[in-house]
Structures are given as C-alpha cells and as structure tokens.
C-alpha positions in Angstrom: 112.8 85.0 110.6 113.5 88.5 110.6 110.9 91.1 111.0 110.6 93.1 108.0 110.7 97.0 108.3 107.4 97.3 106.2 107.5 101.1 106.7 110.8 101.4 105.2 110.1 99.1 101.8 110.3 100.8 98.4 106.8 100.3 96.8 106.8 98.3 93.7 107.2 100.7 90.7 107.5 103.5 92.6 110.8 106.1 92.3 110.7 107.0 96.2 114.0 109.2 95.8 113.5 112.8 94.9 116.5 115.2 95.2 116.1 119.0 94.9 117.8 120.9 91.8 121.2 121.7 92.7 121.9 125.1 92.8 123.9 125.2 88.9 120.9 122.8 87.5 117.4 124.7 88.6 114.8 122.7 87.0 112.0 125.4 88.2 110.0 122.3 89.2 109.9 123.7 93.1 111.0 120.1 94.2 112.1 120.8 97.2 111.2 117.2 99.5 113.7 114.8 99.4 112.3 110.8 99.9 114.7 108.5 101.3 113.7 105.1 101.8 117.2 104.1 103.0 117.1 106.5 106.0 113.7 106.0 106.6 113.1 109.6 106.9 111.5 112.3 104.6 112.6 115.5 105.0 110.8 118.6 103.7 112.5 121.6 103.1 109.8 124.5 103.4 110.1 127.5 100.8 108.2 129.5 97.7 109.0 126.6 95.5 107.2 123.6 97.8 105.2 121.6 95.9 103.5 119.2 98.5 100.6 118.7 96.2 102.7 117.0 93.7 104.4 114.8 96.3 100.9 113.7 97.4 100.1 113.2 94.2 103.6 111.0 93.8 102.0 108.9 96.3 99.0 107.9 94.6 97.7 104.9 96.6 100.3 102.9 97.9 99.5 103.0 102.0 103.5 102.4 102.7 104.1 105.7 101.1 101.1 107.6 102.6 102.4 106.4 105.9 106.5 107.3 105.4 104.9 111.2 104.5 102.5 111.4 107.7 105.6 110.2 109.9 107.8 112.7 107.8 105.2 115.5 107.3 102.9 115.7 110.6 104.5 113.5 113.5 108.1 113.3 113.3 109.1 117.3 114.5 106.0 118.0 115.5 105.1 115.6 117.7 107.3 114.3 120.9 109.9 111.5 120.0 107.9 109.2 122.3 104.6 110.2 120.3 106.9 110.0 117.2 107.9 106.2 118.0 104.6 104.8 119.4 102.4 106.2 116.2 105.5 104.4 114.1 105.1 101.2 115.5 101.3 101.5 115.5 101.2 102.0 111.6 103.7 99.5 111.6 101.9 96.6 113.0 98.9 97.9 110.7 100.7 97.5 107.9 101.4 94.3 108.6 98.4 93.5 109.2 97.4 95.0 106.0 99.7 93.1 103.7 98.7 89.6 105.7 95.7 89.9 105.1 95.4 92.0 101.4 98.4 90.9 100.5 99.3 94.1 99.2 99.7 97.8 99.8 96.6 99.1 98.2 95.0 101.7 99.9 91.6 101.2 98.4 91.5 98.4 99.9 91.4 100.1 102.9 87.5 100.3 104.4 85.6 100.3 107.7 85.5 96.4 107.0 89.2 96.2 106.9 89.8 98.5 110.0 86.8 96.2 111.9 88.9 93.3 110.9 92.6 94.8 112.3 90.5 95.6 115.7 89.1 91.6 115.9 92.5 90.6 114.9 94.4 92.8 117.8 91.7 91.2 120.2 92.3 87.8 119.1 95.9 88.2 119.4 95.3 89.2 123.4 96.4 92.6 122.6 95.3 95.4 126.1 92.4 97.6 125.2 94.6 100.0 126.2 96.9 99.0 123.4 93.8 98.4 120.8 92.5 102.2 121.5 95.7 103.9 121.1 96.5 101.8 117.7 93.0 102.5 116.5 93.6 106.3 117.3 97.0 105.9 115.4 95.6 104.9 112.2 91.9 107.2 112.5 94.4 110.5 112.6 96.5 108.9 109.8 93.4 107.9 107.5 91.8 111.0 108.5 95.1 112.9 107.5 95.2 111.3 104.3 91.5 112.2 103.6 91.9 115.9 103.7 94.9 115.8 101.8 93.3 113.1 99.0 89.2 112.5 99.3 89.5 110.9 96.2 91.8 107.8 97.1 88.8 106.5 99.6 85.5 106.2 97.6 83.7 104.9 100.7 84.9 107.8 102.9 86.7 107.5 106.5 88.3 103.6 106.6 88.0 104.1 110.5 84.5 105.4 110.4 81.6 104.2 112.9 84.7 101.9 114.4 84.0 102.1 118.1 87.2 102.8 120.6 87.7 99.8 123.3 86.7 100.7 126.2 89.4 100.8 129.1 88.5 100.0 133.1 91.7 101.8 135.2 91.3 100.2 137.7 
C-alpha cells in the first residue's frame, strides 16, 4: 500500500487553484497567490494588490490547507531546504495521525487532548525523544502560526499548549 501524500490532497469542496488576472483580464481582486495542489507548492507573488487575508480566509478550517500555506508562506524560502524538508515530514506524519485518528481534516478538532494523544502515539510507536521533541516543536510553530493569523479557528486557544517537550539525555 502506497503511502498517501496527505499534504498534497485537495480538501473536499475546496477550489485549491487560484490564478492571478492576466494582464488583458484585471479583475481588481489583488489575487496575486497562486495554489497548486499538483506541484505541491504555493507560491506568493508579493505586491500592492496581495491579499493574504483573503487566502487565509480561503482556508477556513481544513488543517491540509493551513499546513500547504505555512510550508509555502513561512518555511519553504525562508527557512533552509533541510529545515524545509524535516518540518514537511513532521506535519506530514501529523496529519496522518490526525486523519487516523479524526478521521478527517477538521482543525477544530485540533486541542491540547489531540496533541497529548499524537505525543503517546509517537512513544508507543518507539519513536527517539529526540524525534518526539522536534515533531512536537514542528506542529507548536505551525499551530502557533496559524493562531496569530486566525484566533478564531481554535476556541480553546493553543492545540499544543501546557504539552511538555521530551526530555533528551546526550549522552
């Protein structure tokens, strides 16, 4: 069985294409991000007419979607390609996690409870502590960056709040 690219999914009933107005057809709606779920990349074109608020907005609470724009938005560029890849495959295997055990994408489902229960399930799996802490710091900057972009999609605050790092013996 194949491993499904969960990251790379359309969400159900959501257009996840966007194409700027070409330069004979301005719209005036500023759309200037371009979604591709093919490509598995997002790439923002910065100007006056960037409306970022609207393609948050486009997002509303479908975690697969909040996770393609952090990638696109705040790692991917910004961050090293090795930074880039390791934070992918963290919110990948969350994701996972996430649909196996919501069965779903819903990112009010999201709480402290549900990140406790991804932590357990990494342990019971035999996953390092190293490996636990650096997943868990993967999805507190992602929840945390979705937070200050969109309070209102987590009505019990932080998902990763109070969750305790493991701790990790070099030895």
């Amino acid at each position: 069985m194949k491993d499904r690219d969960i990251l790379n999914e359309k969400p159900k009933g959501q257009k996840m294409t966007r194409k700027p107005a070409s330069k004979t057809e301005n719209s005036g709606s500023g759309d200037s991000l371009i979604l591709s779920p093919h490509s598995g990349q997002i790439s923002p074109k910065f100007d006056a007419g960037n409306m970022l608020g609207r393609v948050f907005d486009q997002a509303e609470a479908d975690l697969r979607a909040w996770a393609q724009l952090y990638l696109g938005l705040q790692v991917k560029g910004v961050k090293s390609q090795e930074t880039f890849r390791q934070t992918s495959n963290d919110l990948t295997d969350f994701l996972r996690f996430f649909d196996s055990y919501f069965h779903c994408f819903d990112l009010f489902k999201w709480t402290p409870q549900a990140t406790k229960r991804y932590i357990e399930d990494l342990q019971e799996l035999g996953r390092k502590p190293a490996t636990i802490s650096r997943r868990l710091i993967s999805i507190r900057a992602f929840g945390g960056w979705i937070l200050s972009h969109r309070p209102d999609l987590y009505p019990l605050g932080d998902p990763t709040n109070h969750i305790k790092l493991i701790n990790v013996n070099l030895k």
